[in-house]
C-alpha positions as CSV (number, residue, x, y, z in Angstrom):
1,X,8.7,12.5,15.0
2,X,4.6,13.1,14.8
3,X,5.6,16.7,15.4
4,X,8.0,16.8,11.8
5,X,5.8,14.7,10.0
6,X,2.9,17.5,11.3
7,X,4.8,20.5,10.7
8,X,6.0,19.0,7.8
9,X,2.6,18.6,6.4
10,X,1.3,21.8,7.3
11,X,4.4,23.3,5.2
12,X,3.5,21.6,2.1
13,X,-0.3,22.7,2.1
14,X,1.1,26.3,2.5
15,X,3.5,25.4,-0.4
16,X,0.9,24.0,-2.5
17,X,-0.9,27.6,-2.8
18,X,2.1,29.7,-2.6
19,X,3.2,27.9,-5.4
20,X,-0.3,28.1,-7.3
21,X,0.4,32.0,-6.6
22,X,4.1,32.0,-8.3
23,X,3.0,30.3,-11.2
24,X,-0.1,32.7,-11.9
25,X,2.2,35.2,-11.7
26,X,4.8,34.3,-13.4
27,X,2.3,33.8,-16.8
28,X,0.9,37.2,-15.6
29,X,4.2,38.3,-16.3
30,X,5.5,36.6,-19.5
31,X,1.7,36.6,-21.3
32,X,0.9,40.0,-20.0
33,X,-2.7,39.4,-19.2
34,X,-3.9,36.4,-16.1
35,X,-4.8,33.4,-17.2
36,X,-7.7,33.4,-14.2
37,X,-8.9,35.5,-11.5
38,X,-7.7,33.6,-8.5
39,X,-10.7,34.7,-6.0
40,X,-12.9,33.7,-9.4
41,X,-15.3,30.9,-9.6
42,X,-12.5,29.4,-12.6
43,X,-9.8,29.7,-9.7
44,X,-11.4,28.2,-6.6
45,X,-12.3,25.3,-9.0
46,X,-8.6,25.0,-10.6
47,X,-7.5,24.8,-6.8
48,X,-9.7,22.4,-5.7
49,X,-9.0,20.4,-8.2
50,X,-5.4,20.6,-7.7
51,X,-6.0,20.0,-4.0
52,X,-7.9,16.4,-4.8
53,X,-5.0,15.8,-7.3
54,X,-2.2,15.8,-4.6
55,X,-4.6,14.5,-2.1
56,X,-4.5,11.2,-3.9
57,X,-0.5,11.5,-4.4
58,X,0.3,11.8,-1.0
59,X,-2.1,8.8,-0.3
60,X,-0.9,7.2,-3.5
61,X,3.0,7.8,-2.2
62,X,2.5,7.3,1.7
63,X,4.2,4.1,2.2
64,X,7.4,4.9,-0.1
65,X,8.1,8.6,1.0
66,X,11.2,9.2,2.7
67,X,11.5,9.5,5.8
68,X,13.0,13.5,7.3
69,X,15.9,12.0,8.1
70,X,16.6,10.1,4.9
71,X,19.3,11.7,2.3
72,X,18.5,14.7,0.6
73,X,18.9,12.4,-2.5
74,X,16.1,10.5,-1.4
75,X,13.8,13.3,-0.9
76,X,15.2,15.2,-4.5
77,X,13.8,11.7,-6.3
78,X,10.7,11.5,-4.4
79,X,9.6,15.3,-4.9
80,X,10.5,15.1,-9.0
81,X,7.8,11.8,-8.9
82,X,5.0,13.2,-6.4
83,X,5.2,16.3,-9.1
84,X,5.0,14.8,-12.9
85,X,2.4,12.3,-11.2
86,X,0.4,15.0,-10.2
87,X,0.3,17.4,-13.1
88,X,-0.4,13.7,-15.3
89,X,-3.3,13.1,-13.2
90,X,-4.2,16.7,-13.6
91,X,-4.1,17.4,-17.0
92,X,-6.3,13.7,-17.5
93,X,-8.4,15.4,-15.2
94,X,-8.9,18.3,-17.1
95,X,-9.1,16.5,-20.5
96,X,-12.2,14.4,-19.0
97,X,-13.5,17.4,-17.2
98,X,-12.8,20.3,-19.9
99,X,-10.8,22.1,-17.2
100,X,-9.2,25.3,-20.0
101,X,-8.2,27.1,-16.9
102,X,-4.7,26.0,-16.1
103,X,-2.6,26.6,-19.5
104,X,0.3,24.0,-20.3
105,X,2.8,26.7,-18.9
106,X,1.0,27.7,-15.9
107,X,1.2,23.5,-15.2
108,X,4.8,23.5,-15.8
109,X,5.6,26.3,-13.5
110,X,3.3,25.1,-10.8
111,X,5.0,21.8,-10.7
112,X,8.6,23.5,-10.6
113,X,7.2,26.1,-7.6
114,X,5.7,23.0,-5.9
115,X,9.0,20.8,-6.7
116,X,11.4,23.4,-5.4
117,X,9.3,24.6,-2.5
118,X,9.1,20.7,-1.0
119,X,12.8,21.0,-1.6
120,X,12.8,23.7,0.8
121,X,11.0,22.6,3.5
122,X,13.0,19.4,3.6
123,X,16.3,21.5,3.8
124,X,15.1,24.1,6.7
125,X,13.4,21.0,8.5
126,X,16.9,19.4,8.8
127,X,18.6,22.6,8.8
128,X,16.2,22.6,12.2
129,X,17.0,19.2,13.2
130,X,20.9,19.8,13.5
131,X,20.5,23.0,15.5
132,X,18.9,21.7,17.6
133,X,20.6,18.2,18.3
134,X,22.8,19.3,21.3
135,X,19.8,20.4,23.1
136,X,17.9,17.1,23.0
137,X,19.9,14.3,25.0
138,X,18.3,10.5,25.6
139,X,19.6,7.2,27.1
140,X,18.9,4.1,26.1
141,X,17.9,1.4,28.7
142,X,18.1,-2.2,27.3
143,X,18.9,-5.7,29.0
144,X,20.4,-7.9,25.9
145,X,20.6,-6.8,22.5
146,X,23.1,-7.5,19.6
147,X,25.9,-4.9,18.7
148,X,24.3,-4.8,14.7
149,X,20.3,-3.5,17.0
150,X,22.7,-1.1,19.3
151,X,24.6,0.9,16.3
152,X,21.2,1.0,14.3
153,X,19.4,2.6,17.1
154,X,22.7,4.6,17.4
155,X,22.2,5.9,13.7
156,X,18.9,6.4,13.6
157,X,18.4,8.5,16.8
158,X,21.4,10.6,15.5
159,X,19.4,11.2,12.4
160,X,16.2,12.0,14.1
161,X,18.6,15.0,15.8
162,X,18.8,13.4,19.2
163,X,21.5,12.6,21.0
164,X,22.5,9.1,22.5
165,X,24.2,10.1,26.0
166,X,25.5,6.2,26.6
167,X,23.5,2.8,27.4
168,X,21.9,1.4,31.0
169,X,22.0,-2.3,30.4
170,X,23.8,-5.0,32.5
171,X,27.1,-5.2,30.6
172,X,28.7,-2.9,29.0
173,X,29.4,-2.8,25.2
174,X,32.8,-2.5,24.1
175,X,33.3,0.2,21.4
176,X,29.9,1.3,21.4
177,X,28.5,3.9,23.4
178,X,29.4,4.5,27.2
179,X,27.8,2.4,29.6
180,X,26.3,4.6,32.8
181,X,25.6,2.2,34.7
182,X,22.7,-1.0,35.4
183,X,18.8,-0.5,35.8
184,X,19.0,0.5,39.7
185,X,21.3,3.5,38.5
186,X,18.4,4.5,36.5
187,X,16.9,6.7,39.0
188,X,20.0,8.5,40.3
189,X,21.4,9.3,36.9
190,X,17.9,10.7,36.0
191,X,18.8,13.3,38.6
192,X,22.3,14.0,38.4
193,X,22.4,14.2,34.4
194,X,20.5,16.1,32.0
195,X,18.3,13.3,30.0
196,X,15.2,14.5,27.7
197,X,14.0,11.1,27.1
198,X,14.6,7.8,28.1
199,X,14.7,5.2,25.1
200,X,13.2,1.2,26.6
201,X,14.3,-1.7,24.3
202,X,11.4,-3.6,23.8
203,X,13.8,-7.0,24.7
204,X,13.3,-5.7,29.0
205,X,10.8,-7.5,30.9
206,X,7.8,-6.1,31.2
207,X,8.1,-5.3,35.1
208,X,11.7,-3.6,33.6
209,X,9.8,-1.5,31.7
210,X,7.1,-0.8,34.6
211,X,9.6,0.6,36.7
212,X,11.8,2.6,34.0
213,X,8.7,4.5,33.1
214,X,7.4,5.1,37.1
215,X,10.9,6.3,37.5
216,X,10.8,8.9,34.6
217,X,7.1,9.9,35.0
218,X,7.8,10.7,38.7
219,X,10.9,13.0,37.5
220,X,8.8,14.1,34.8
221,X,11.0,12.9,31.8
222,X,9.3,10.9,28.6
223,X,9.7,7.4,27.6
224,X,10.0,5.9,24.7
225,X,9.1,2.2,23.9
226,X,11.0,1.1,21.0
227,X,8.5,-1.1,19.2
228,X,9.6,-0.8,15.8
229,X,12.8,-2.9,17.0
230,X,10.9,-6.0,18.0
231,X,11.9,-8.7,15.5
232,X,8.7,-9.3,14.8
233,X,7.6,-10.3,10.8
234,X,5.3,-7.7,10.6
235,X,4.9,-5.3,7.6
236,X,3.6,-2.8,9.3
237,X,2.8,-1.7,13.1
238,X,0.7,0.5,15.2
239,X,-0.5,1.5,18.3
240,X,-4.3,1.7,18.9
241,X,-6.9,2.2,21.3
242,X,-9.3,-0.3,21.7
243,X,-12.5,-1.3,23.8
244,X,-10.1,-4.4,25.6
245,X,-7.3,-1.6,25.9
246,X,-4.1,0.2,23.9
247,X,-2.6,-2.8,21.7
248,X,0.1,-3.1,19.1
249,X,-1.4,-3.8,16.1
250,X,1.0,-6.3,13.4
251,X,0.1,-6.0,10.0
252,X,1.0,-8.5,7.3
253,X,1.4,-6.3,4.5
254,X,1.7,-2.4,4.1
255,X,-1.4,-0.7,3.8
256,X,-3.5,2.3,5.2
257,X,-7.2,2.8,5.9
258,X,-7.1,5.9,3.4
259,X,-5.0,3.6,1.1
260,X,-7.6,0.3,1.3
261,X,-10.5,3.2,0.7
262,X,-9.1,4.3,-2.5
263,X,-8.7,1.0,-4.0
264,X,-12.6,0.1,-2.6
265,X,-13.7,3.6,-4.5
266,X,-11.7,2.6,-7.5
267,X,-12.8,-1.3,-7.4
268,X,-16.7,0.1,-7.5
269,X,-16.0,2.7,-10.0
270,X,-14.4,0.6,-12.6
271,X,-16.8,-2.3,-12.2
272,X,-20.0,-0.1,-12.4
273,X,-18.6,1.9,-15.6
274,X,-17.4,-1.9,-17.2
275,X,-21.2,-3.1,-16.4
276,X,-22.8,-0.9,-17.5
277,X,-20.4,-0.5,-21.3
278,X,-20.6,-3.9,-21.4
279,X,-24.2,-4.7,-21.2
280,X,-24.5,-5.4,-24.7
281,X,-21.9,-7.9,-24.9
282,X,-23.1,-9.4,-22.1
283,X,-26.7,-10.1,-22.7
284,X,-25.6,-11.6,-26.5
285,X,-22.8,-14.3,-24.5
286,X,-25.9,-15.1,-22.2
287,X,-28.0,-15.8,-24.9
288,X,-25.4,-18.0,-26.8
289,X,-24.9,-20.2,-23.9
290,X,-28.4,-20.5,-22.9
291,X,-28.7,-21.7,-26.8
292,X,-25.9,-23.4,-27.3
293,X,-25.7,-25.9,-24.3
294,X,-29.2,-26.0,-23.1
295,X,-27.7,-25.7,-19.0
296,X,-27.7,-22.8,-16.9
297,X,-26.1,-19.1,-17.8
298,X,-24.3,-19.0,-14.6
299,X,-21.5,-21.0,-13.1
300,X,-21.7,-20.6,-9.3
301,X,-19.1,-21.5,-6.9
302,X,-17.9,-21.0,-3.5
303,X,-14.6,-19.5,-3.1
304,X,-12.3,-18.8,-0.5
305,X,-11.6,-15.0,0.0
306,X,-10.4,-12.5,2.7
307,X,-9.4,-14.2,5.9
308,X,-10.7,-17.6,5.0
309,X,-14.5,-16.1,4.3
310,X,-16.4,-18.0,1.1
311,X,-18.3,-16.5,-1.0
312,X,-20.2,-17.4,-3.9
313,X,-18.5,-16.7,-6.8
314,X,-19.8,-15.7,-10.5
315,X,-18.8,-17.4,-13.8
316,X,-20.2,-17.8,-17.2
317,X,-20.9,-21.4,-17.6
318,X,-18.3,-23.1,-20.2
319,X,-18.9,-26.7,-19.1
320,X,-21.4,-29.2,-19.7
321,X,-24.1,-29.4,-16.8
322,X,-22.4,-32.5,-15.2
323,X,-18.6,-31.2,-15.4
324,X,-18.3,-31.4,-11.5
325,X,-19.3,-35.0,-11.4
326,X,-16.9,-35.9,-14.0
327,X,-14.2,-33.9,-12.6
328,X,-12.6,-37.0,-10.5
329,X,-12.6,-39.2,-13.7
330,X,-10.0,-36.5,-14.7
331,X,-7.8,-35.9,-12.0
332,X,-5.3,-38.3,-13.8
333,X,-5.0,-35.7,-16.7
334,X,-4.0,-32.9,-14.1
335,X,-1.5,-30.4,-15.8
336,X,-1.0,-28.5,-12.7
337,X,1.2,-29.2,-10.1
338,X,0.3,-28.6,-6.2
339,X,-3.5,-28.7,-5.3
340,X,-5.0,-26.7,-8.3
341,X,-6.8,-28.7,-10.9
342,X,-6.3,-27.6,-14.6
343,X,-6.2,-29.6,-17.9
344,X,-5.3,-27.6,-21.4
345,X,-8.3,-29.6,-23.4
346,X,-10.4,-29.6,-20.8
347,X,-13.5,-32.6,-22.5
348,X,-16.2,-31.1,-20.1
349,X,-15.7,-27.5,-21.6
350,X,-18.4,-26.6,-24.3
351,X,-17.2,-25.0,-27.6
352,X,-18.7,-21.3,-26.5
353,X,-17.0,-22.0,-23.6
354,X,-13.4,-22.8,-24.6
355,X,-13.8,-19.1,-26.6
356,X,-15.3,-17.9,-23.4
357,X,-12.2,-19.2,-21.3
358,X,-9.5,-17.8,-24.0
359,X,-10.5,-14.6,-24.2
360,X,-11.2,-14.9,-20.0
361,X,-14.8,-13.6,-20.5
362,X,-15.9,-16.1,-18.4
363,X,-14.8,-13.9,-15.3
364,X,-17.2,-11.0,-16.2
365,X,-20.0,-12.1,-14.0
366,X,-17.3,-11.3,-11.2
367,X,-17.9,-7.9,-11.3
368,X,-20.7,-8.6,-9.4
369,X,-18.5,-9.9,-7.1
370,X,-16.6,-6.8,-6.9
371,X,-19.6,-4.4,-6.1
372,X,-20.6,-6.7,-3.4
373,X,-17.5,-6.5,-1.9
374,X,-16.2,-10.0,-2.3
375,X,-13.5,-9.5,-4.5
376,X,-11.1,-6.6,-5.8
377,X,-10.6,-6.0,-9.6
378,X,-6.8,-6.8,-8.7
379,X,-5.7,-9.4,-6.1
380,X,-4.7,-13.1,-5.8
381,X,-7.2,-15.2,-7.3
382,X,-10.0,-17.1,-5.1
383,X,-9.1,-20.5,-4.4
384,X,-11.6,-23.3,-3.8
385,X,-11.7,-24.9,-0.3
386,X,-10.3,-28.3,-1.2
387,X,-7.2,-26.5,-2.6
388,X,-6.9,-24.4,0.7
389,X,-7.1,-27.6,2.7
390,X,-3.7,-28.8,1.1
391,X,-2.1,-25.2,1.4
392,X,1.5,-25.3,2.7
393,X,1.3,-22.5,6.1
394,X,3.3,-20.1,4.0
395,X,0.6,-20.2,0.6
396,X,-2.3,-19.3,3.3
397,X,-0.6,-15.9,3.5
398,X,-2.6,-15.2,0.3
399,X,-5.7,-14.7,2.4
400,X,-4.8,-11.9,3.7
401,X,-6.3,-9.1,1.1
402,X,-9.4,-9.6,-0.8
403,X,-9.1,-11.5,-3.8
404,X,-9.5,-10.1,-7.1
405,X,-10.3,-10.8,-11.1
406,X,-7.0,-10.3,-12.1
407,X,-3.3,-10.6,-10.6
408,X,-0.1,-11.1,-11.4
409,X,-0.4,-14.8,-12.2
410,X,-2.8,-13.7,-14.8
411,X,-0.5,-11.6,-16.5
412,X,2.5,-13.3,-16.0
413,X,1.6,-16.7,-18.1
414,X,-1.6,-18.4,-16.3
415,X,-1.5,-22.0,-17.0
416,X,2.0,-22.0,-18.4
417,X,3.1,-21.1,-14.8
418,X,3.7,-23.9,-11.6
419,X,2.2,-23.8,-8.4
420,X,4.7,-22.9,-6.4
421,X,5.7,-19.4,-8.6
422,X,1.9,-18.9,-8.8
423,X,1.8,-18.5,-5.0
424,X,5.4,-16.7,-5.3
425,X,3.6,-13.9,-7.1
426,X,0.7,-13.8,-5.4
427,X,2.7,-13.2,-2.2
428,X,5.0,-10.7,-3.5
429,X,2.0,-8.7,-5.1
430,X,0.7,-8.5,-1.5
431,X,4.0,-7.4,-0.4
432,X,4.6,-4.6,-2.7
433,X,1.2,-3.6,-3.0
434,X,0.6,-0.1,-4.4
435,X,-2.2,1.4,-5.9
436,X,-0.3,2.4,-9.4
437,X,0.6,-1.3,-9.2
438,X,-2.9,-2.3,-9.6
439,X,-3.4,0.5,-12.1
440,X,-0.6,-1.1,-13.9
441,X,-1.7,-4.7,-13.5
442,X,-5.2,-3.8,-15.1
443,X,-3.0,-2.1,-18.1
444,X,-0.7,-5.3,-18.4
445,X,-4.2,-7.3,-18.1
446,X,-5.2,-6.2,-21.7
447,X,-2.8,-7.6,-23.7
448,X,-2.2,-10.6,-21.4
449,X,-6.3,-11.5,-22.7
450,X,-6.3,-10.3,-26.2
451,X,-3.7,-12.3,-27.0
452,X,-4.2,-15.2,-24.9
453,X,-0.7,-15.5,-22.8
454,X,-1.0,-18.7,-21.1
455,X,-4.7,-19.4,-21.3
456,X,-6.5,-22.7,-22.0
């Protein structure tokens, strides 16, 4: 499958040009005149730009895309997407950049070319596949599995253009595929049949496993361990090489090295331009506080981010200097439910610091945060210790990713929202995690703050 997904790739880069190529000259040929040179200084810069712009799709798009073997449907949906997000990223690129290279028409013909040449290489790839499926045979070697694992394997192997010759296991399986035999037949059918690769269920012992693999690397056949069919509850899994040897790495949410980068470039980006447009603003709340209630600018305290790490986090002060030692005087006027501590008409908050708290300009100082690498613009929100000391094992999940200014649970009603939903969304933003779903979190964030929804 590494090969596909290789050739694959390489086929779209070549398409990405070619296209590039149809749609100069097809303006060439309705305008009469190029709208660039393409060896020009203008048309290595309108490629490379175009070349950053899809680099950021694919990254964008990695964890959704179809797989080769998926539908044709599948692949016609995916390709229409990848292409209007990537001449809408383009043409805000070239509004911020004054890119006047690329007309509107040129951009609608390069994202047809680019849209019907993906097309393409999806049908010959599969085209490929199904040639070549009689000349690829495997067995799959398993000790106890249920019929449901046996005719998924089934399917998918088909659809990867391979086919399933029968099982090795103890028992046969009735309806299913023929059985050839038990683990000591291994080595004799290996010789007598003509197997390309030998499929292990992860369920065989490990001295199983041992054996099957001596047995096809002495006749010079691969094997296949069939990791991604260990019920494990793992988001994602790989195989690396490390210093303490090769290990199967279990992930608790979908994510990608490239993927985590973008969102750290994006993270520093936005808070850098945000601190330094909203100096102004900034320097005039400090001076109100520092006027108004005589105590410190600052609120500092420590949080709980990724992993369990605290950090010292950033607030404008909205309380009165002694708020923390009045806090247990107030527990009994708790609004929240689970180990979160929230009251609507808070006594201890200062009147700059109620308007503070509505508006959620209290959290600016957390940008600091951000650039330091404590916190995300978008991710659960950082607890404090004593409420992670009374999370339930399933709430601690919401450690996992770097914590962030705003979330779901800021959008979705704040205060006027329970514990138990709180950590609900908080949860299923880690598991659906995309970077447009950040983008559009930030978006939803706006309105969510100017007009209050759920704050106190």
């Amino acid at each position: 499958m590494r090969l596909l997904r290789v050739t694959q790739y390489i086929l779209q880069m070549i398409a990405l040009v070619a296209s590039l190529r149809l749609a100069y000259e097809l303006f060439y040929f309705i305008e009469g005149r190029p709208p660039f040179e393409l060896t020009s200084a203008d048309g290595f810069i309108t490629f490379g730009a175009l070349l950053v712009v899809w680099g950021v799709v694919f990254t964008i798009a990695r964890e959704r895309r179809p797989d080769i073997t998926s539908p044709l449907r599948s692949h016609i949906k995916d390709k229409v997407l990848l292409s209007i997000l990537a001449m809408l990223m383009y043409s805000g690129l070239s509004f911020m950049l004054k890119f006047t290279m690329l007309s509107r028409l040129v951009a609608i013909a390069y994202a047809a070319a680019v849209f019907i040449c993906f097309i393409l290489i999806v049908v010959i790839i599969k085209a490929a596949l199904r040639f070549t499926r009689i000349r690829h045979s495997c067995v799959l070697v398993l000790a106890r599995t249920d019929l449901t694992q046996i005719e998924r394997i089934h399917r998918e192997v088909r659809a990867a253009g391979l086919e399933l010759q029968g099982l090795i296991a103890d028992s046969p399986h009735p309806g299913l595929l023929p059985h050839l035999g038990q683990l000591k037949d291994l080595p004799s059918l290996l010789e007598s049949t003509t197997i390309d690769t030998v499929l292990l269920h992860p369920f065989l012992e490990s001295g199983d496993i041992e054996r099957c693999v001596g047995e096809c690397q002495l006749r010079g056949i691969p094997a296949e361990l069939l990791i991604g069919h260990l019920s494990l509850q793992a988001a994602t899994r790989e195989v690396v090489q490390m210093p303490y040897g090769t290990a199967i790495r279990l992930l608790p949410h979908r994510t990608t090295l490239m993927a985590l980068l973008l969102k750290r470039v994006t993270d520093i980006a936005i808070a850098l331009i945000a601190l330094i447009m909203l100096s102004v603003p900034l320097l005039i709340i400090m001076i109100l506080i520092k006027t108004t209630s005589g105590g410190p600018v600052f609120f500092v305290q420590r949080r709980v981010g990724l992993n369990g790490r605290t950090f010292p986090c950033l607030k404008f002060c909205t309380m009165v200097p002694n708020a923390e030692e009045l806090r247990d005087h107030l527990l009994h006027l708790n609004e929240m439910s689970g180990p979160v501590f929230k009251i609507r008409d808070d006594p201890r908050v200062t009147s700059i610091g109620r308007v503070l708290r509505q508006t959620s300009l209290d959290e600016l100082p957390q940008l600091l945060n951000v650039l330091l690498g404590h916190m995300s613009i978008v991710g659960p929100r950082p607890p404090l210790p004593s409420e992670v000391e009374k999370y339930e094992s399933w709430q601690r999940r919401r450690l996992s990713v770097r914590p962030g200014i705003t979330c779901l649970w800021q959008i979705g009603g704040r205060n006027e929202v329970d514990f138990d939903e709180w950590m609900q969304l908080d949860l299923m933003y880690i598991d659906q995690w995309s970077y447009l779903r950040d983008w559009w979190i930030m978006f939803k964030t706006v309105p969510a703050v100017l007009f209050r929804h759920g704050a106190s």
